[in-house]
N, C-alpha and C positions, 0 to 999 in steps of 0.2 A: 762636629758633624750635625748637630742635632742644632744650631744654627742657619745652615744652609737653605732652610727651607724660607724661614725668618730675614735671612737677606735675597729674597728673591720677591718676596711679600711686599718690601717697601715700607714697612708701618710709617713711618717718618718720626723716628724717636731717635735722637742720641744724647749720649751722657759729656755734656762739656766741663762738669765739673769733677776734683779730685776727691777723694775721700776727705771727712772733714777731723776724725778724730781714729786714733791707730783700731784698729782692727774691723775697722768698715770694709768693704767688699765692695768693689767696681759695680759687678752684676745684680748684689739691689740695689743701687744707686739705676743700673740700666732697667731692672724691673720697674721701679717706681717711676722714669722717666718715662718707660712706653704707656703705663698705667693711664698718667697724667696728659700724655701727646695724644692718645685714642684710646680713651675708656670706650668707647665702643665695640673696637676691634677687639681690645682684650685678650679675650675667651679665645679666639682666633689664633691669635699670635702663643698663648697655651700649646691651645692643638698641633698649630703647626711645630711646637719646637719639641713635641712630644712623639711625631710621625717618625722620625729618626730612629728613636729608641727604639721603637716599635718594632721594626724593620729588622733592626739588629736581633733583637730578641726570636724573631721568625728566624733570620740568619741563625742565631747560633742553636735552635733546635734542628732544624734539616743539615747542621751540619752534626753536630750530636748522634743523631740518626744514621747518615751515612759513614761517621768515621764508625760507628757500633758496626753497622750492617758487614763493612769492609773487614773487617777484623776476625768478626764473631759473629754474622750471620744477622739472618730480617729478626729471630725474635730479640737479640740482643740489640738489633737496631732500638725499636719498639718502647722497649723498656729505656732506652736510653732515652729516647725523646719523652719518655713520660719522666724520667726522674729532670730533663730541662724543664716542662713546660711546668711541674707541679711544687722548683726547686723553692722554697720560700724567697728568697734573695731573688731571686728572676719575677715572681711576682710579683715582691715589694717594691722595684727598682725599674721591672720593665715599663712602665706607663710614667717616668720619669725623666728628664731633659738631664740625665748627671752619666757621668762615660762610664759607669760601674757596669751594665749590661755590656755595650758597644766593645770593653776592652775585654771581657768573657766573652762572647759570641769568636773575635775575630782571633784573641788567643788559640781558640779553641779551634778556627779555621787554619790558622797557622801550624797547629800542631799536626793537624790531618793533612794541608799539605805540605810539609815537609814527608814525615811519613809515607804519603803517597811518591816523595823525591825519593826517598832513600829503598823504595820497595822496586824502583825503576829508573835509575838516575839518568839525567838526559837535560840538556841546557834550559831547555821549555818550561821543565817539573820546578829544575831550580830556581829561573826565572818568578816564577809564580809564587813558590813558597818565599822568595826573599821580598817581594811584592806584598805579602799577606802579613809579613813578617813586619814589613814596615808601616803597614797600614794599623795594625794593633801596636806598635811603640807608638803611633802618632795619637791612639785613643787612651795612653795613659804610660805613663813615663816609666814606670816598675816591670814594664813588656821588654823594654831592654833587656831584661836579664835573660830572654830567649834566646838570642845572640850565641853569648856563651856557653849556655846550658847545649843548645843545638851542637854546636862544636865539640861539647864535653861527650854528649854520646855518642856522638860518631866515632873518637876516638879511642874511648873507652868501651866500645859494645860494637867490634866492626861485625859482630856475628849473628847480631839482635833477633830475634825474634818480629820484631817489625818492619825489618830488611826483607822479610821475605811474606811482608801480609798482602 
């Protein structure tokens, strides 16, 4: 995701070569390669691969906020968005090009809509939530395990407390 921005930019950098000794890394190979194509741009191509995360991090406060609000009311919203915006790891991370926000923001979107699926079930809610669902396995591979976990509470909790938030 936080590429996106960086192939729309064009810097005109790419890495032709393989790693040259075992535990070299593709991506400084491509850092050093954009470095070297446009040290001018640089800073640029930072920023832009930084806008991303950003994004996300905004995302998964307003969503933090609203699944609180949903649940437990505006001041539990409130408090929720302050423990996102002040969490240390969201700070550390949010102004970062690395999927560690991006897979917590949309986790966390996935969780509320599902949630919101199973407090109103209906093709659309499901639609959505397996949409959100897919979009955070695609921001970091350990999301998978929402899949089954989602399945497991449905079956195991058909009476939940969240079924009816």
């Amino acid at each position: 995701v936080q590429g996106v921005p960086l192939l729309l930019a064009d810097l005109g950098a790419s890495v032709t070569s393989e790693p040259s000794r075992p535990g070299e890394r593709r991506e400084a190979l491509a850092g050093e390669a954009l470095a070297e194509a446009s040290p001018g741009r640089f800073r640029q191509a930072l920023f832009l691969g930084r806008l991303g995360t950003i994004a996300f991090s905004l995302l998964g406060g307003l969503t933090a906020w609203c699944f609180a609000h949903r649940l437990f009311g505006s001041p539990c919203g409130l408090i929720a968005l302050g423990l996102w915006c002040f969490d240390p790891m969201i700070l550390g991370h949010g102004h970062l090009a690395s999927p560690d926000v991006s897979a917590a923001a949309l986790a966390l979107a996935a969780g509320f809509a599902f949630t919101v699926y199973l407090g109103s079930p209906s093709l659309g809610r499901a639609a959505l939530a397996g949409a959100v669902l897919g979009l955070a396995a695609l921001t970091k591979f350990t999301l998978l395990l929402l899949a089954p976990l989602w399945a497991f509470f449905v079956l195991a909790c058909p009476k939940s407390r969240f079924l009816h938030a």
